[in-house]
N, C-alpha and C positions, 0 to 999 in steps of 0.2 A: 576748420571754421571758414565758414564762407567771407567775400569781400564783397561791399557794396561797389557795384559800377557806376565809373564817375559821370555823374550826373544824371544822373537815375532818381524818379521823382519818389519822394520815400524812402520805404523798403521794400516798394514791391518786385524788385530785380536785385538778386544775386546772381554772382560770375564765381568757379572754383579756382583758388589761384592758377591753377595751370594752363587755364585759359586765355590770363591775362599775360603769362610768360609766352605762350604760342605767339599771341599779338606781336608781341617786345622783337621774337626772334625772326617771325614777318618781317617786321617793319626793317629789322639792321639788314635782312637778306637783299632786299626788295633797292635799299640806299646803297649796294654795291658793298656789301662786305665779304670778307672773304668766304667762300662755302665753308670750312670748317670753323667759324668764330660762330656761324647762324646752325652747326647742328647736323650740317648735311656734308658729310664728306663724296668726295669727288674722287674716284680711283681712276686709275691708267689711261687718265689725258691728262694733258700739261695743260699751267696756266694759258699761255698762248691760246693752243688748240679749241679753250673750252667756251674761247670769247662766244664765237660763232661758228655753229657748224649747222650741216643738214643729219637730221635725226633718221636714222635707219629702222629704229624699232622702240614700243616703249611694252615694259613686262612688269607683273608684278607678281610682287612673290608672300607667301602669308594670309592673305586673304580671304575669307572663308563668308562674310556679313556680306559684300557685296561683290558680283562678279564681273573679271575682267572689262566686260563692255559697259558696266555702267560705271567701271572707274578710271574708263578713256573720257569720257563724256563730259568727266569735272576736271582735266584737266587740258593745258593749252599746248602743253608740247603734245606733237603728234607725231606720227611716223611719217617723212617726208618732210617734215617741219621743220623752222628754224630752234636749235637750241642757245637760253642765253641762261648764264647762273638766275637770273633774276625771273625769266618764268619758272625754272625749277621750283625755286624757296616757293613762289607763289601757289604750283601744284601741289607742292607737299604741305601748305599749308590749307589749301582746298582740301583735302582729302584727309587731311585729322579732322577740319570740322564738319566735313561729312560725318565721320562717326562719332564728333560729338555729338553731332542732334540727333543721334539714332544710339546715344546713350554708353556708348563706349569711354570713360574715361579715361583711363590708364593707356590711351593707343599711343602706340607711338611709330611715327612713319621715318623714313631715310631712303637717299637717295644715291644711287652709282652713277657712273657711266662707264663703259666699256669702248674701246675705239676698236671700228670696222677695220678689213681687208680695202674696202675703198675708201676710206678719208673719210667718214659717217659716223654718228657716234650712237648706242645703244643704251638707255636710258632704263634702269631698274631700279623701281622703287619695294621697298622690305617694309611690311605692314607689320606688326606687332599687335593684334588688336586687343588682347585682355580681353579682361571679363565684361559684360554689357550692365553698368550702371542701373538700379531700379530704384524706385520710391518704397522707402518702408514703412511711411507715414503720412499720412495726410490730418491733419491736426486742425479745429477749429476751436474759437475763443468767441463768445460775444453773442454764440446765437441760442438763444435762452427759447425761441418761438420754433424754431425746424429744428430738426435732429440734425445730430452729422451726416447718417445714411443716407439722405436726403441730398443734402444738398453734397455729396461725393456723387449721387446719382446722377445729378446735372452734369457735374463736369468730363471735362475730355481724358484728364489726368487721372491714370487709375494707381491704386497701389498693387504693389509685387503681389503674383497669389498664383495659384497651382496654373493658372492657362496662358499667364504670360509671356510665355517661352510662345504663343500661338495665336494669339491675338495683339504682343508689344504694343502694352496699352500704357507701361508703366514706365517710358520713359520721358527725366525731365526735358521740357523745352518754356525757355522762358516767354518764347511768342504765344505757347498755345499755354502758357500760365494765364497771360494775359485775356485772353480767350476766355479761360475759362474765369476769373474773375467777373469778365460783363456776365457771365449766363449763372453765378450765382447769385448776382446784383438783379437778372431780370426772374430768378426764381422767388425770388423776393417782392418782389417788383408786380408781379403775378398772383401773389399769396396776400396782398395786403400794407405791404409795405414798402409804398412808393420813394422814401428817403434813405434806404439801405445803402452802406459805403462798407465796402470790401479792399481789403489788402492783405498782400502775403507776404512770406519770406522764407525764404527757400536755404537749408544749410546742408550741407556737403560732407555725409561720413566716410572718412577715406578709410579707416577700417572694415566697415562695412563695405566700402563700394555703394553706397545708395544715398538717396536724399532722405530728408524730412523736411514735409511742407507744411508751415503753419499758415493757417487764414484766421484775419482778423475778421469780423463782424459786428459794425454798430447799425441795428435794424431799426433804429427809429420809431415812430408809432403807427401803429396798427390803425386801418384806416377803412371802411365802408364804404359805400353808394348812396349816397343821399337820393331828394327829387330828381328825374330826370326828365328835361324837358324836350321838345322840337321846335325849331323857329325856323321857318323855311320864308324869303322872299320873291319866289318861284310861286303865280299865279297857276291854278289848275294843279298841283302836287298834291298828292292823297298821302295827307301824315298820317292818316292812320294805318296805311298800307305800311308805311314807315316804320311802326312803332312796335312792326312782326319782327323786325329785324335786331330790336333790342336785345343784348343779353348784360346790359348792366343793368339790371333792374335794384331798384331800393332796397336796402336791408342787405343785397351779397357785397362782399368782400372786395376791396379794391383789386382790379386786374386792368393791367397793362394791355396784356393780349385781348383782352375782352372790348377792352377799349376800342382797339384798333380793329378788330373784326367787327365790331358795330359799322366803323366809321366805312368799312370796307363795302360790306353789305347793305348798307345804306343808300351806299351812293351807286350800288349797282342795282339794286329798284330802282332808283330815281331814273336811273339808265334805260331802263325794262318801261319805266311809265314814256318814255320818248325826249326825255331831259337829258341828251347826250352829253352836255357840260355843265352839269349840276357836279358842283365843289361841297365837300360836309368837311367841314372841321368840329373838335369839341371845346368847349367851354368849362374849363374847372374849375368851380367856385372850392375852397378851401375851408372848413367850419372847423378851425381849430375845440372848439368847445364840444365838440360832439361825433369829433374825429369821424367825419364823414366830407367826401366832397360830392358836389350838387353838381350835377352835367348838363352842359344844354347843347345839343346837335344842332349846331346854324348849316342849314342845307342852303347853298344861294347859285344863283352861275358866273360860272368860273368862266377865266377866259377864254373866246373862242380860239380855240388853236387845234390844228390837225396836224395827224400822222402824214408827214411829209414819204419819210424811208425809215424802214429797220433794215437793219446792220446786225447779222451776225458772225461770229465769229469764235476760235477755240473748235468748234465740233469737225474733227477730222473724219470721225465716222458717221455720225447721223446727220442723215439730210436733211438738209435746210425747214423742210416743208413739214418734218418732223414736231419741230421747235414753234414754227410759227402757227399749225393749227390746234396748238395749245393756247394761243391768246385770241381773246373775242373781239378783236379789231384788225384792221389790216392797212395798209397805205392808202391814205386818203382819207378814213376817218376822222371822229371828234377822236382826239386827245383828252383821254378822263385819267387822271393819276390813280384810284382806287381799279379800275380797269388793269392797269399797267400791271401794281401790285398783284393783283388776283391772278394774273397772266404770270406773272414770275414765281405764283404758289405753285401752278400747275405745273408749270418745267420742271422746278425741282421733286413733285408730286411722282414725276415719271421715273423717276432715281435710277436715270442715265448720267448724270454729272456731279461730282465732287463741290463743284462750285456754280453758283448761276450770278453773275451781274448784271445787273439794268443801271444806264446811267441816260442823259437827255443830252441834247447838242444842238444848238439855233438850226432852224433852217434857210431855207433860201431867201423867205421873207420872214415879217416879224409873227405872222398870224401859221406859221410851220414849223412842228419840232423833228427834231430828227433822232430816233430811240436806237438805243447802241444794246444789245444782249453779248453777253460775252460768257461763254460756258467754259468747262472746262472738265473733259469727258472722264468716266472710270469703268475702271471692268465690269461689263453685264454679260461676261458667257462665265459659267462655273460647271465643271466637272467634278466629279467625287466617286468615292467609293466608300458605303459605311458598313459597318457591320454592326450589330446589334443582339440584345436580346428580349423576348418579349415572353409572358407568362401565357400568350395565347396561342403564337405562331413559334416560340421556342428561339431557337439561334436563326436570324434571317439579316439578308443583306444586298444592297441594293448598290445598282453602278448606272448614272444619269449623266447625263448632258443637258444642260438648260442654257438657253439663250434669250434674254429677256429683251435685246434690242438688233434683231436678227436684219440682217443686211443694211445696218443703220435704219432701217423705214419702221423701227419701233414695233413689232413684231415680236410673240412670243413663240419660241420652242422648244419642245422637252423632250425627250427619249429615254428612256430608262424601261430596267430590267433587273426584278427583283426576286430572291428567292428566301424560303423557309423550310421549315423541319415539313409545313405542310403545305406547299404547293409551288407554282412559279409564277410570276407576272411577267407582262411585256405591256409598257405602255408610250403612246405617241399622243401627241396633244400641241396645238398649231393656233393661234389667236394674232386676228387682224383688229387692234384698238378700233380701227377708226374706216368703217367700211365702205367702200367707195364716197370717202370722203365725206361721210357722214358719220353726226356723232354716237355712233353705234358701233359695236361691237362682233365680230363672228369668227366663230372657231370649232373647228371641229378635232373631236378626241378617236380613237382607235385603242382597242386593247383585246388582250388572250390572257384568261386565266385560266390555270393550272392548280384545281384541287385534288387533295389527295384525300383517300378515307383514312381517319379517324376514329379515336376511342368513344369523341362525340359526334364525328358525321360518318352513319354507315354508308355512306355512298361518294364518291369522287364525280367531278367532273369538269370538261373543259369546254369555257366560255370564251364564245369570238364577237366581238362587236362594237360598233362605233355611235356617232350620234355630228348632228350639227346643231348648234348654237350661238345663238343671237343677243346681245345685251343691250339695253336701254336705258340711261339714269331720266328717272321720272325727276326729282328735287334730288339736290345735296346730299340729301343722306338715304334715299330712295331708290331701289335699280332694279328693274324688271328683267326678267332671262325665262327666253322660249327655245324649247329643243325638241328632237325630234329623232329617235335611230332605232337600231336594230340590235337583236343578241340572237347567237345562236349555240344550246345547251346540249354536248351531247353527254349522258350519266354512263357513269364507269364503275360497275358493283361487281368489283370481281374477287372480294375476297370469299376461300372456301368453308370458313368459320358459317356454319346454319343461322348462329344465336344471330349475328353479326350482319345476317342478309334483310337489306330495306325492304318494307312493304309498303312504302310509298312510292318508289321509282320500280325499274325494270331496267339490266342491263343492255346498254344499248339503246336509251329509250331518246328521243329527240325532242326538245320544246323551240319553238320557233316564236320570238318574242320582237311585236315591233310597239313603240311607245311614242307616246305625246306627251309634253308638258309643259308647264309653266311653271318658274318661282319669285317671287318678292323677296329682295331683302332689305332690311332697317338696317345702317349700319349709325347707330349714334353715340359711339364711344368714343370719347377721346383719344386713345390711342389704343389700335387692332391689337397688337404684337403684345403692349402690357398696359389691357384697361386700366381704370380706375374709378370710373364715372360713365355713365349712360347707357342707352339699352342697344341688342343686339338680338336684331328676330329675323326669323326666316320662317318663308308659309309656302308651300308648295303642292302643286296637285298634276297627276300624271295618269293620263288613259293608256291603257294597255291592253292591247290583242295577243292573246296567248292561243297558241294553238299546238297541242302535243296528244295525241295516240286518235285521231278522229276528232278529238274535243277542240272547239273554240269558246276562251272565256272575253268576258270583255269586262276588265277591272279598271274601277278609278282607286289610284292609291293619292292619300293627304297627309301630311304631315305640318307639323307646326310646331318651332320649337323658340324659344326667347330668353335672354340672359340680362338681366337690369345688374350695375354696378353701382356701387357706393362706397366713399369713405367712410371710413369710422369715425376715424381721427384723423384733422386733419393736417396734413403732410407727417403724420405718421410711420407712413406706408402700409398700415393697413387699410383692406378691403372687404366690402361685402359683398357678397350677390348672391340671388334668388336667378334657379335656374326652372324653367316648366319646359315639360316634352309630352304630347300626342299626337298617336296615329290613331288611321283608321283606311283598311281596307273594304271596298263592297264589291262584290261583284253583277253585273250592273245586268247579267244574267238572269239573279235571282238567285243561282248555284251557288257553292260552294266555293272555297279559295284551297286550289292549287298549293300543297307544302309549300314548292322553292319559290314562288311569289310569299310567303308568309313574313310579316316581322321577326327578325331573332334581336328582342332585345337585349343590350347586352352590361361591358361595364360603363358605356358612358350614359345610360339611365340609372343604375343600382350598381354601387360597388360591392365587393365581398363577394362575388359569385364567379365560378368559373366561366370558359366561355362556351355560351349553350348550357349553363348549368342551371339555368330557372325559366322555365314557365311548362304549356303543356306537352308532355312526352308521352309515348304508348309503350304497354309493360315489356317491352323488349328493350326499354330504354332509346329506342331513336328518337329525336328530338323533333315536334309539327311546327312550333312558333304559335306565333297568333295573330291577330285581324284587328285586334283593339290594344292599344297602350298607352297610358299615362303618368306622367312624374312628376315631383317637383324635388328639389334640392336648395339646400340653402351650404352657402360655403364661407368660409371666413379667412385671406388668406394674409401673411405675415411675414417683415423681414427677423429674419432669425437673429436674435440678439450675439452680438460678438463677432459674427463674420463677414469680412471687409463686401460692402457691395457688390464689387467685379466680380466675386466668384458666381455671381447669379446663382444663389441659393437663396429659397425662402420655405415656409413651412406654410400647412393651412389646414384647418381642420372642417368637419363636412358631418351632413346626414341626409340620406337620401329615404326616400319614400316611392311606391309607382304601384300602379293597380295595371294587370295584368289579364287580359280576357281569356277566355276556354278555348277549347279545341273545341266547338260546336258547327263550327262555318268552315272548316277544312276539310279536305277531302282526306281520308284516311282515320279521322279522329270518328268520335273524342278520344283525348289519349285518359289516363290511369286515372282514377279518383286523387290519388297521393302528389300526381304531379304539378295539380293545381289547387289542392284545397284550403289553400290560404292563399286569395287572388294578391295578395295584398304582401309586399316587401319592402324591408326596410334595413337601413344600416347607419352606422357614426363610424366613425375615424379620424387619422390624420395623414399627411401627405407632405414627402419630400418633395419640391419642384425644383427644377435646373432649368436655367435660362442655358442652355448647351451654344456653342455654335452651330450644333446641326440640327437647331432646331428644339422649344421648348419640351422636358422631359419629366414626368412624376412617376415615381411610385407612391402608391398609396395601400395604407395598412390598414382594413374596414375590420368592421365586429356585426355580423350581421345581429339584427333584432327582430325578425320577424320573415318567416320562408315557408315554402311547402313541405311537406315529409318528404318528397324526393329530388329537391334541390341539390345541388351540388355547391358546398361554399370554397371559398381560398381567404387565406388570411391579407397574402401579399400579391396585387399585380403590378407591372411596369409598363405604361402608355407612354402615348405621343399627347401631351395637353395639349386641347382645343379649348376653341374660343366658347361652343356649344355644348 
């Protein structure tokens, strides 16, 4: 049974008693008791000897959670060092609660020393660690409005589950209890329910080795947006340019965050109109009776004060200039707090740092502030090696290097090299955010692939080529990207099977491909990684110079594809969305379309079909593609009842549709009557999805409803989930 800590407000902090005997045996060590009365025996020095001496060596033994050097780090005796009993207790009591907070209960630490050939003493400490303590519960009362899975999603505290052993997400710490407290108060808080009071209590199974954490919840009442007005006393401000900026509109749901991205964006127009110290705060009026509250944005100017100096500090590897051409102001400007804000999104937007703080400091005079950022950096290189299986490319696997903040100067680079049952990659890829210091983007990619022939491709080959690219964000959620490179195809038909030999390529045959383009993307989702609201389009168009056996074509290829989300239900966790995808290739020749330039639509248009196993083919079975395609899809996806959040498992079910053009515009076709005479496909199913570490994962199990006579269907594939 857990003990409440003395003086701990509530119940929302539990201590397991042996934590509080650690304390006890601290404190008698630390006031001069003897080493064995505190726990810690002292071998082969004498009392005398052990007063003071110099430390020859410090070792540990047992140890396995954390190693040698990061367990000189937490302590004070060092090698060279003065030894006294009273820094020992204190190390050895450093070092249990190290592996407290990192979930170890049952450790138990002890301390030796051994005396040197020269008068020095050697200091071993014997780690015991046990088993590493987990949550086996996380338990709520009170919240009749959100699920539990919900609001377990919020927090930082996970319960035990198969990947914890690999992400240690589930162990307890009463700080980041607390933590996670505000963030189900501000999930709350976000959803409508601005007077939410959260508390917990956390109790200590020593049989189990694990906790159970109960959260209390009284969510108060459900609350709206009323009127919401503008009151600006700024002469020449355009409120109605203002009023673009609103997203508490009447009738939605009280939001916190909503609130404050108004007030954000508000005051960064006002910015943009030339009102460099235009101040917006809100006004919330309270209508108990109609459980709404009325908002009024007082836009007015704030005081004049400028950026005297930024101060930063914590980034031992990112350059200064990294951090600072993230914020839209610089020394010497107006001073606008919603500026500051915006500026402290984007640092952490770059997710080079674990922590970002902004805090203010008088300056020299009364009309100068002095802004303090203080980061506090984390791993941005990651290496891996995965192996995998996929129902298209078979057993494949892949070994990368990515470096997302590459010589501190915010830089991306990637290197990897992947292989399959049917081919190889090699890929390089290099992005400058921010290109001679402008807010633009360039990077250029390289790659070799390695295809091999197939049951569905009669012909193998290998592709070399690169490209350069340029990015632009037109608005917020708007970003334009122009490229521009080259590929070069050589085909490889060497098997001596007749049935088996392409009549579309020739071995040995060369295509020499250089391209242009443009794409647009919409990005308006709330969050990339796992929407739940708003849409996601991409529109793209790329000229192409093909030139292979005498022939030059000159193809514009288009594509356009867009994904709208929607709650069901909300805080649910379910989702809807409506997905649509079309191409269309012309050849701007008037000729025909070249096979390996053809669409191969595949399963991320239509599920249920193999790969290459639907549209038009010629009676040898080799597969043309096609020049025209169209889809929509609608998906509905769902947290799986019963299974704790952390394992990022959910389920979703789907039906796809997509209309399919002929073989008429390709060179080689048309292919078979049977291959395409039902332009028209469709399927249902449902779908396992894994939120994986290495990245989101689904199988999906379709039932096709409608195909051609010589379709090829599959019951079961396993993808990589995209957003598209």
């Amino acid at each position: 049974m857990a003990i409440p800590r003395a003086g701990a407000e509530g119940n929302n902090n539990m201590i397991h008693p042996t934590k509080l005997m650690r304390g006890a045996v601290s404190a008698i060590a630390i006031l001069g008791a003897a080493p064995m009365a505190a726990g810690l025996p002292v071998l082969g020095v004498t009392a005398a000897q052990a007063q003071e001496q110099l430390v020859a060596a410090v070792l540990f033994e047992g140890n396995r959670r954390f190693p040698d050097s990061q367990l000189l780090s937490m302590v004070d005796i060092s090698a060279s060092g003065i030894f006294t009993q009273q820094r020992l207790a204190a190390d050895v009591e450093s070092i249990r609660q190290a592996y407290d907070r990192d979930g170890f209960m049952s450790v138990s630490v002890t301390a030796r020393t051994e005396q040197t050939t020269d008068g020095r003493v050697r200091v071993i400490f014997t780690i015991n660690e046990g088993e590493r303590a987990g949550i086996a519960a996380i338990n709520f009362t009170g919240n009749n409005a959100i699920g539990a899975s919900n609001l377990k999603g919020a927090m930082l505290t996970k319960e035990t589950g198969i990947l914890s052993w690999l992400v240690r997400d589930d162990t307890y710490d009463e700080q980041k209890m607390a933590v996670d407290r505000e963030r189900i108060r501000l999930y709350y808080a976000n959803r409508g329910y601005p007077d939410a009071q959260v508390n917990s209590v956390a109790e200590y199974d020593a049989s189990r080795n694990a906790y159970f954490v109960n959260v209390t919840v009284n969510e108060g009442q459900h609350y709206d947006f009323g009127n919401v007005g503008i009151e600006t006393s700024i002469n020449g401000l355009n409120t109605d340019v203002l009023r673009g900026t609103v997203r508490t509109n009447q009738g939605r749901q009280y939001s916190m965050a909503e609130l404050q991205k108004t007030i954000e964006d508000m005051a960064y127009e006002a910015t943009a109109q030339g009102y460099s110290f235009a101040d917006v705060r809100a006004r919330l009026d309270r209508d108990v009776a109609t459980n709404t509250f009325n908002v009024t944005y007082l836009v007015d100017e704030g005081a004049r004060v400028y950026v005297e100096r930024i101060n930063i500090t914590g980034n031992v590897k990112t350059r200064d200039f990294v951090i600072r051409r993230e914020l839209a102001f610089a020394e010497g400007d107006p001073f606008n707090r919603s500026m500051v804000i915006r500026g402290r999104t984007a640092i952490e937007a770059l997710d080079f740092f674990s922590r970002v703080e902004v805090s203010t400091a008088p300056g020299s005079s009364a009309d100068k502030i002095v802004l303090n950022i203080n980061v506090t950096e984390k791993s941005t290189g990651e290496y891996g090696a995965t192996a995998g299986y996929s129902t298209q490319d078979g057993i494949l696997g892949e070994l990368s290097l990515t470096e997302r903040n590459f010589l501190g100067r915010g830089q991306f680079l990637r290197a990897a090299i992947g292989a399959s049952q049917t081919g190889r990659t090699f890929d390089f890829s290099f992005t400058e955010p921010r290109f001679m210091g402008l807010n633009v983007s360039a990077g250029i990619d390289a790659y070799r692939r390695i295809y091999d022939e197939t049951t569905t491709s009669f012909y193998g080959s290998e592709v070399t080529g690169g490209q350069v690219r340029f990015g632009v964000p037109l608005t917020s959620a708007l970003n334009a990207n122009v490229f521009a490179g080259y590929e070069y195809r050589l085909v490889s038909d060497v098997k001596d099977n007749p049935t088996h030999q392409s009549s579309l390529v020739t071995n040995g045959q060369e295509f020499h491909k250089a391209f242009t383009g443009y794409s647009l993307t919409w990005n308006g989702v709330d969050n990339v990684r796992k929407p739940t609201e708003g849409l996601y389009a991409t529109f793209s168009q790329q000229y192409i110079n093909l030139n292979y056996s005498g022939t030059t074509d000159h193809l514009l290829k288009t594509e356009a594809r867009a994904r709208y989300f929607t709650p069901l239900l909300q805080d649910s966790g379910i989702v809807a969305s409506v997905r649509g995808q079309a191409g269309v290739i012309n050849n701007l020749n008037g000729g025909d379309v070249h096979a390996v330039e053809a669409f191969t639509p595949g399963s991320q248009l239509v599920r249920g079909f193999q790969s290459r196993g639907y549209g038009p083919r010629l009676g040898s079975g080799e597969y043309l593609g096609t020049t025209m395609f169209a889809g929509i899809s609608g998906e509905i996806q769902f947290p799986i009842p019963g299974l704790p959040e952390n394992y990022g498992l959910s389920g979703a079910v789907f039906a796809d549709a997509a209309w399919i053009g002929d073989a008429s515009d390709i060179i080689g076709g048309p292919g078979t009557a049977g291959s395409n005479d039902e332009p028209w496909r469709a399927s249902v199913g449902a779908s396992l999805i894994w939120d994986s570490p290495f990245g989101p994962l689904r199988g999906d199990f379709a039932h096709v409803l409608n195909k051609s006579t010589d379709d090829r269907t599959q019951v079961f594939q396993f993808t990589i989930s995209t957003l598209l």
